[in-house]
C-alpha positions as CSV (number, residue, x, y, z in Angstrom):
1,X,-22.1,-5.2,18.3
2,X,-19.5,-3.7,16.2
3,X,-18.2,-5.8,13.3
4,X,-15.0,-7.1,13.4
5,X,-13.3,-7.9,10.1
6,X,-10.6,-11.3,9.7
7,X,-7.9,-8.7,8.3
8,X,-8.0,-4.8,7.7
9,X,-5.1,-3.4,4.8
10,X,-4.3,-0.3,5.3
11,X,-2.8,0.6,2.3
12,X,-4.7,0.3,-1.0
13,X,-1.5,0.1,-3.8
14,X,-0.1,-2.4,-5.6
15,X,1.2,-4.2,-2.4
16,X,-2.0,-3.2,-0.6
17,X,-4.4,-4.5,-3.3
18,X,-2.1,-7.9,-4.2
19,X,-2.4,-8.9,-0.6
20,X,-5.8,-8.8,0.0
21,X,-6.6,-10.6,-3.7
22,X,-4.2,-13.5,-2.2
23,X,-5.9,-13.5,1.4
24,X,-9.2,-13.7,-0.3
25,X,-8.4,-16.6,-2.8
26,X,-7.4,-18.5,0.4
27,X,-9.9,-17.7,2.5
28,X,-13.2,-17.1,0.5
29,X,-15.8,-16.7,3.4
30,X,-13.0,-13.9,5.3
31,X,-14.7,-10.6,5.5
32,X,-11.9,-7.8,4.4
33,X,-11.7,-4.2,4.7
34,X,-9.5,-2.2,2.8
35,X,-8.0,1.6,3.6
36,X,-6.4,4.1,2.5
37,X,-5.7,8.3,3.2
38,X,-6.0,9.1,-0.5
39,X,-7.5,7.3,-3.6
40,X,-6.7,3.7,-4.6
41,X,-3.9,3.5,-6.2
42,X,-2.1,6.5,-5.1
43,X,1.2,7.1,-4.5
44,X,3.8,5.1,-6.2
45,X,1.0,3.2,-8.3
46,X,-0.4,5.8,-9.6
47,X,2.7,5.7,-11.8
48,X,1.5,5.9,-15.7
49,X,4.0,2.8,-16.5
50,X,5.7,0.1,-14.9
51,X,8.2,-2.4,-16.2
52,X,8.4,-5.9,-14.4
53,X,12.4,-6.2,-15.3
54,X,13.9,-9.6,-14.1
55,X,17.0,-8.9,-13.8
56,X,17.3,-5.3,-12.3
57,X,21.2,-3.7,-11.7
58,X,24.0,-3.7,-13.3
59,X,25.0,-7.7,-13.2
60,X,22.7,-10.2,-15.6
61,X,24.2,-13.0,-13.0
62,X,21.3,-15.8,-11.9
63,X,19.6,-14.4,-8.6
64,X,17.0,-16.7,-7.1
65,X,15.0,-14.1,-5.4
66,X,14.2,-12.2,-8.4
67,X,13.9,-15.5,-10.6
68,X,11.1,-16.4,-8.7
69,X,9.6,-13.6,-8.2
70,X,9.8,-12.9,-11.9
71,X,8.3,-16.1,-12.7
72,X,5.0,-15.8,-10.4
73,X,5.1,-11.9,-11.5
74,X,4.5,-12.9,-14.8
75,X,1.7,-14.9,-14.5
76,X,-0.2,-13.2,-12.5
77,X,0.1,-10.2,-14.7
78,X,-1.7,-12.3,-17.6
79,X,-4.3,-13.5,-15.5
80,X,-5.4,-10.3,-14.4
81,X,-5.6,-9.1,-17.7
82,X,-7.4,-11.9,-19.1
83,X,-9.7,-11.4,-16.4
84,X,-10.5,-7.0,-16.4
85,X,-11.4,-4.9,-19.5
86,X,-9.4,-2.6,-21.3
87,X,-5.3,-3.7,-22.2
88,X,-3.3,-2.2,-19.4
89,X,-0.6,-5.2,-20.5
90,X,2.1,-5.6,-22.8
91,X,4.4,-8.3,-23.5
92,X,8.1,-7.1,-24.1
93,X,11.7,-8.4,-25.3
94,X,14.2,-5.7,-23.4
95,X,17.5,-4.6,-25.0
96,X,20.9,-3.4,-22.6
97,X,22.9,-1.8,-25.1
98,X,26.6,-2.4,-24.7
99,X,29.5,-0.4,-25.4
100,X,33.7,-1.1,-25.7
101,X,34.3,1.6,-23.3
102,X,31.7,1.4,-20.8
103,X,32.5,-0.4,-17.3
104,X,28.7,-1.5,-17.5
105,X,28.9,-3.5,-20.8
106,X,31.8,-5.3,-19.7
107,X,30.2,-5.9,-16.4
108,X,26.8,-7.2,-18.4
109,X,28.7,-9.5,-20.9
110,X,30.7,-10.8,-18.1
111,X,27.9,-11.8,-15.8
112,X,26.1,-13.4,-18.8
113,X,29.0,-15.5,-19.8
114,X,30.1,-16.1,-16.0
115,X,26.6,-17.6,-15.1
116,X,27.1,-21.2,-13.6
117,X,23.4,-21.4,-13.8
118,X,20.2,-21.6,-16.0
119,X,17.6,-18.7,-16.2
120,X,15.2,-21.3,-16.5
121,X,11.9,-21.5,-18.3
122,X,10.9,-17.9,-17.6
123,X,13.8,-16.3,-18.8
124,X,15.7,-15.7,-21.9
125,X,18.9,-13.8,-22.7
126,X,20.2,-13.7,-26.0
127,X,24.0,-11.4,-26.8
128,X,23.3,-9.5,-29.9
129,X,26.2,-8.2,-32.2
130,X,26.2,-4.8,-33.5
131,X,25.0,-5.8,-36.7
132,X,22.2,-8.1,-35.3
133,X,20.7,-4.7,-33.4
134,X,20.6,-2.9,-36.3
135,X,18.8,-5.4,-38.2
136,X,16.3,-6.4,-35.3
137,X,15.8,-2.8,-34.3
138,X,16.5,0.0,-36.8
139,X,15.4,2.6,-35.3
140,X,18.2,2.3,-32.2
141,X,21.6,4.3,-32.9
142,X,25.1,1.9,-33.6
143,X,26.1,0.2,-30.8
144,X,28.8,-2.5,-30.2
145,X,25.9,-5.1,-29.1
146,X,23.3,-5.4,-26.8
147,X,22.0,-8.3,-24.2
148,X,18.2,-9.1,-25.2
149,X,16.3,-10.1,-22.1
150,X,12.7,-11.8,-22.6
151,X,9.8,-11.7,-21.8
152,X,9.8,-8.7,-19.6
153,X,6.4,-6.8,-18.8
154,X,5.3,-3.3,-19.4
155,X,2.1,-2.5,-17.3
156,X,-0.1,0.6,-17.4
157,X,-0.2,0.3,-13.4
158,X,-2.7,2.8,-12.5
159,X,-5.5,1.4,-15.1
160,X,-5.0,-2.6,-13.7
161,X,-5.2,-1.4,-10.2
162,X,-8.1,-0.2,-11.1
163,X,-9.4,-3.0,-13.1
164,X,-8.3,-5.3,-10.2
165,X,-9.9,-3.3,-7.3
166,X,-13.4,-3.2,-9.3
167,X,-12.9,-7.2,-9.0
168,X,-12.0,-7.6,-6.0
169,X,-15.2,-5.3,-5.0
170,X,-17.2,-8.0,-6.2
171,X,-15.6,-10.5,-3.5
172,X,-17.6,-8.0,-1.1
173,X,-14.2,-6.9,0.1
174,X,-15.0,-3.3,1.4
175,X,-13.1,-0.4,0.3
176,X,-12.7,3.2,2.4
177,X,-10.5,5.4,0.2
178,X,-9.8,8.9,1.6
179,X,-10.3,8.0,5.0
180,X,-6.4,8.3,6.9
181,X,-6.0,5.6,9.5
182,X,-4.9,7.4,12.8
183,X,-4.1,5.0,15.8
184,X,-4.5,0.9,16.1
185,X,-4.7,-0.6,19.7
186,X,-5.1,-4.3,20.6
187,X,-7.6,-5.3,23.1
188,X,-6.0,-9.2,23.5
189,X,-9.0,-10.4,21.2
190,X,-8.5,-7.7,18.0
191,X,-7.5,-4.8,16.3
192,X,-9.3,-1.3,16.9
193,X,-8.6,1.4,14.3
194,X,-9.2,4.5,14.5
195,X,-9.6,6.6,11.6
196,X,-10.2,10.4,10.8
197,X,-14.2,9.1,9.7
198,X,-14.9,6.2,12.7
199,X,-13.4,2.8,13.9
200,X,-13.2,-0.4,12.6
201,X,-11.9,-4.0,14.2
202,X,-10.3,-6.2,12.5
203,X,-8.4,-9.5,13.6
204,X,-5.5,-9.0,11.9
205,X,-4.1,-6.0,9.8
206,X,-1.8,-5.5,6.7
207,X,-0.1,-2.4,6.6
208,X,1.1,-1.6,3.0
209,X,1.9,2.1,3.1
210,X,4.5,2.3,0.8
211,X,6.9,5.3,1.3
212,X,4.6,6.2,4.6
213,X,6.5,3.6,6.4
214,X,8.1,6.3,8.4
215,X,5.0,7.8,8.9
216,X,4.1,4.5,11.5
217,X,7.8,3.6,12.5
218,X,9.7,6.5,12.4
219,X,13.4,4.6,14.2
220,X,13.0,2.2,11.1
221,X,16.7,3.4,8.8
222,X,14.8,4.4,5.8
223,X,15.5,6.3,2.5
224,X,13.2,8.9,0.4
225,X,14.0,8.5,-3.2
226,X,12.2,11.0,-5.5
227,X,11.7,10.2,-8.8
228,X,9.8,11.4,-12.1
229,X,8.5,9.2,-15.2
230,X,7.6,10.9,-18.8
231,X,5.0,9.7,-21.2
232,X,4.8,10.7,-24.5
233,X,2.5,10.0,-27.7
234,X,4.4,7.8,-30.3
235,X,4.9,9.2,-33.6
236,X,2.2,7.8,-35.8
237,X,5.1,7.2,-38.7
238,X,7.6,5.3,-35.8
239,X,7.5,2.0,-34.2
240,X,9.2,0.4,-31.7
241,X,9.2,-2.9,-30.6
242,X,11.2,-3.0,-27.4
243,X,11.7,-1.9,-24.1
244,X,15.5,-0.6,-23.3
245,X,17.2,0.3,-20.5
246,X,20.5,2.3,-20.1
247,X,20.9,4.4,-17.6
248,X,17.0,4.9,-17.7
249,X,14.9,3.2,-19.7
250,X,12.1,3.9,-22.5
251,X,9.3,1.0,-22.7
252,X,6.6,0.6,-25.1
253,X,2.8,0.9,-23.6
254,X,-0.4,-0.1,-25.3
255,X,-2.0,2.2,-27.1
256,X,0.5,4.3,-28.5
257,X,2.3,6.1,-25.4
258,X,5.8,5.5,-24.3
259,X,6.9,6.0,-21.0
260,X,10.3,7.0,-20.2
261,X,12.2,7.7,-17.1
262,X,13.1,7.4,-14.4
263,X,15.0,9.8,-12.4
264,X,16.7,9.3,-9.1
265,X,16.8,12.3,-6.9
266,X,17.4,12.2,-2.7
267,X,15.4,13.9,-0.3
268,X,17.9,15.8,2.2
269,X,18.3,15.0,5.8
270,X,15.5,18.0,6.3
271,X,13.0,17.2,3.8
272,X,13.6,13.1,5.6
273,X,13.2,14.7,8.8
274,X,9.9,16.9,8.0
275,X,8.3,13.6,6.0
276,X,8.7,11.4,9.3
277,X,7.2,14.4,11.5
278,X,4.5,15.8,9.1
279,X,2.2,12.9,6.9
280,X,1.1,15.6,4.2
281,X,4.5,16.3,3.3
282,X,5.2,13.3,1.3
283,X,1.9,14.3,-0.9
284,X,3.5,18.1,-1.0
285,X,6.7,17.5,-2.4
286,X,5.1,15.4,-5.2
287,X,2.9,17.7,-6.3
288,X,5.4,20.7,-6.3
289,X,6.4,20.2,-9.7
290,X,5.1,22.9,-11.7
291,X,5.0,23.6,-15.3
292,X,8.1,25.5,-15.8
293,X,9.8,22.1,-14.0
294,X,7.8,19.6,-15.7
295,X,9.4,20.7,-19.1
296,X,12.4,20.6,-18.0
297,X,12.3,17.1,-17.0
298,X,10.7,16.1,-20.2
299,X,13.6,18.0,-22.6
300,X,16.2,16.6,-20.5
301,X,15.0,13.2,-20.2
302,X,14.3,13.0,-24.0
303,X,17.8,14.6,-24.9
304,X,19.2,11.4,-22.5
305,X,16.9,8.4,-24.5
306,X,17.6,10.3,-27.8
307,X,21.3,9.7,-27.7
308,X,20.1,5.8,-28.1
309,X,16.9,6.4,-29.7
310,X,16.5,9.7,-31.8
311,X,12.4,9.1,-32.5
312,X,11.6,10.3,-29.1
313,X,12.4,13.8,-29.8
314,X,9.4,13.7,-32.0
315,X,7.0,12.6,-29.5
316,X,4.5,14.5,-27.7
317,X,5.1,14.8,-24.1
318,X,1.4,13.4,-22.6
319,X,2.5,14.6,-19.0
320,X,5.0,14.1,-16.2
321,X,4.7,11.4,-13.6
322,X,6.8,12.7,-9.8
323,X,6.8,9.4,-7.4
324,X,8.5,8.8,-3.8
325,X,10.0,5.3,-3.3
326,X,10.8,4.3,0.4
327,X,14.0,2.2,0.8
328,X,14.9,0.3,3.7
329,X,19.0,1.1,4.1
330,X,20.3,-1.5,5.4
331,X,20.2,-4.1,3.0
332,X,18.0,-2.1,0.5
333,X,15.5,-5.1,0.8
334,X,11.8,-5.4,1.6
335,X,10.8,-5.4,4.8
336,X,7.6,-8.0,4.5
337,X,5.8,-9.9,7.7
338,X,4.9,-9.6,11.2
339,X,5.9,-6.7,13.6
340,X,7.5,-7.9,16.1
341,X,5.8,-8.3,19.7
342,X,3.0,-6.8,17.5
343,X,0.7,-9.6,17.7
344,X,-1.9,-10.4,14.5
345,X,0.1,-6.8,13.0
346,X,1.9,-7.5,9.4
347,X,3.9,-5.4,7.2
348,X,4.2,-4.9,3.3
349,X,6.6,-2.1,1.9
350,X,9.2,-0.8,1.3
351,X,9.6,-2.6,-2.2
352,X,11.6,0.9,-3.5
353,X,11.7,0.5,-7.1
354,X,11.1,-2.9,-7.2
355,X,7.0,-3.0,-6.8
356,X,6.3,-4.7,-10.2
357,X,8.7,-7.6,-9.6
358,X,8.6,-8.2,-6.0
359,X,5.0,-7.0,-4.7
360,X,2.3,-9.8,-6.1
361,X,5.1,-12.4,-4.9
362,X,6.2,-11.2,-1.7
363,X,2.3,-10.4,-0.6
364,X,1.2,-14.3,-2.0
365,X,3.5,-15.6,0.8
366,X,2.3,-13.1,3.3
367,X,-1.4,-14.0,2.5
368,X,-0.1,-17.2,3.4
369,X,1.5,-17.0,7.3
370,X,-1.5,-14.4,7.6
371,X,-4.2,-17.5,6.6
372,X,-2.2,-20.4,8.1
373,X,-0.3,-18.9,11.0
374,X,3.1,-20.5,9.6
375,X,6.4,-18.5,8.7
376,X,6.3,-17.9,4.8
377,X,7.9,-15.3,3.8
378,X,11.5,-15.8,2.5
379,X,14.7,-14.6,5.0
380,X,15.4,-11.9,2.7
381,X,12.7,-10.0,2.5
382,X,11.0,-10.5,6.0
383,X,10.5,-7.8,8.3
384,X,12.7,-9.4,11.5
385,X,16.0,-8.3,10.1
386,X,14.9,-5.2,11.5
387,X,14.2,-4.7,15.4
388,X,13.6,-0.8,15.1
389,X,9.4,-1.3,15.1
390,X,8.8,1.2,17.8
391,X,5.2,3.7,17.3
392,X,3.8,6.2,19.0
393,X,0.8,4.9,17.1
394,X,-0.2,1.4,17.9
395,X,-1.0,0.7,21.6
396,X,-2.3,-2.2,23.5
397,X,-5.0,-3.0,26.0
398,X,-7.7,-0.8,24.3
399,X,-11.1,-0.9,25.9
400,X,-12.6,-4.2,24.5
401,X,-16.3,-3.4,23.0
């Protein structure tokens, strides 16, 4: 008799992975199976560098949502890495530099002085004056002040996945990288999936496919947003001790690197259309950046982060990072939880550039309405605001075995 496994992910990033380290701390005698159509930690979290920013957008005004997400973010970053090798982690203060004639200062300084709220324990936000930025960082160019955020996170992403799945391997959770997950069909008892190397059965599955979202529900109104990441070497003679962020950002990584970035750049109607028709076209269009391109990214980020922070026109470009983010439009939201009239089938994704701060937290309160059967994920994030969860590729009433 074929075995059937308590819950399959299909899916094997930073969602993908968070989930089934939750379901498995909650249910230690589960057996889980993990897939995925290229290697761990592809796509999106193969990024070089991630930055677990509290307070994303333009407004530094109290939001819950993030709040707590930033606060069991944090966390969980530290006990990973006190847990894997290597240092894939680095604590950071952030700086928003501000400006007299930039809308977005004023914006920033008005929120922060606006707030009828505490950041609470996990927060701080401190209003430098010019004179106080010079002195705390030199190396930054004059400004008229900046807001300093702390602590915020900067995370070599693809090395602690890595770390983390080699853990989680030792739960005797089973992982099948390269092996594309075709159709599911429920029999009434459990999952059948069929994928380009066999079938499996699982009771319940966790899809966490990141920007292939359209891939399984093409009706869902999604967004493609391309973007591209730069690492350099640090200058051995500079140091900085900060992550900033202004209209892109430059953060600090361990062991020497800086990562820099990111751009924002929308995938036509066409290309949308050919990505929801075609699954190796997502995969194309990230690695058509060639050489020639690459540079040109790199020059024109750096000229960008120089006009703040001169020092990075020493550094070595390392290499250039090209992503795809999937974004759901209507609220620009997550969309995390059960499919509807889907029964046992849950959802993880489209987290857009918000994976760092919203992933580990959102797929701890799907491990638990996966485990206990009860609603937990918050209103704002779940996957019912949406009723557009038609597939030509999930079926019922397969043949039982």
């Amino acid at each position: 008799m074929k075995k059937t496994y308590d819950l399959a992910v299909i899916g094997l990033g930073l969602a993908g992975l968070s989930l089934l380290d939750a379901v498995s701390q909650r249910q230690p005698d589960w057996t889980l199976l993990g897939l995925d159509q290229g290697q761990i930690a592809g796509g999106a979290s193969s990024a070089p560098g991630a930055l677990l920013n509290p307070l994303p957008g333009r407004s530094l005004l109290p939001r819950p949502p993030y709040q707590q997400a930033h606060a069991f973010a944090g966390p969980w970053l530290q006990k990973w890495q006190s847990e894997t090798q290597g240092t894939w982690l680095h604590t950071d203060t952030m700086i928003r530099p501000l400006w007299q004639d930039d809308p977005v200062s004023h914006r920033l300084l008005r929120s922060w002085k606006q707030r009828t709220e505490d950041y609470g324990p996990h927060l701080s936000i401190n209003h430098l004056s010019s004179q106080e930025v010079q002195e705390k960082y030199p190396g930054f160019v004059e400004t008229d002040g900046a807001m300093e955020l702390s602590p915020v996170y900067a995370v070599a992403m693809h090395e602690m996945l890595k770390e983390i799945t080699a853990h989680l391997s030792e739960r005797s959770i089973e992982f099948h990288p390269e092996e594309p997950t075709q159709t599911l069909q429920w029999d009434g008892h459990c999952w059948h999936i069929q994928s380009a190397n066999g079938t499996y059965q699982a009771r319940h599955i966790g899809l966490c496919v990141g920007a292939h979202l359209g891939d399984w529900f093409p009706e869902l109104p999604l967004q493609w947003m391309g973007g591209e990441l730069v690492t350099w070497k640090a200058p051995d003679d500079v140091e900085w001790p900060c992550a900033f962020r202004q209209k892109g950002h430059l953060v600090p990584m361990p062991r020497g690197f800086w990562v820099g970035g990111s751009t924002y750049n929308d995938i036509t109607p066409e290309q949308t259309t050919a990505l929801a028709q075609q699954r190796s076209y997502l995969d194309e269009w990230v690695l058509s950046l060639d050489t020639s391109t690459s540079e040109v990214v790199a020059q024109e980020m750096a000229d960008g982060i120089s006009r703040l922070f001169p020092a990075v026109q020493q550094a070595e470009v390392d290499h250039v990072w090209r992503g795809v983010r999937g974004i759901y439009k209507h609220d620009r939201q997550p969309l995390v939880g059960p499919v509807p009239e889907q029964p046992q089938l849950f959802v993880c994704s489209a987290l857009a550039s918000k994976g760092l701060l919203l992933g580990p937290y959102l797929a701890h309160h799907l491990a638990d309405e996966i485990t206990t059967g009860d609603e937990a994920v918050p209103s704002w994030a779940r996957s019912t605001r949406s009723s557009d969860w038609s597939s030509k590729r999930i079926h019922e009433h397969a043949s039982g075995e």
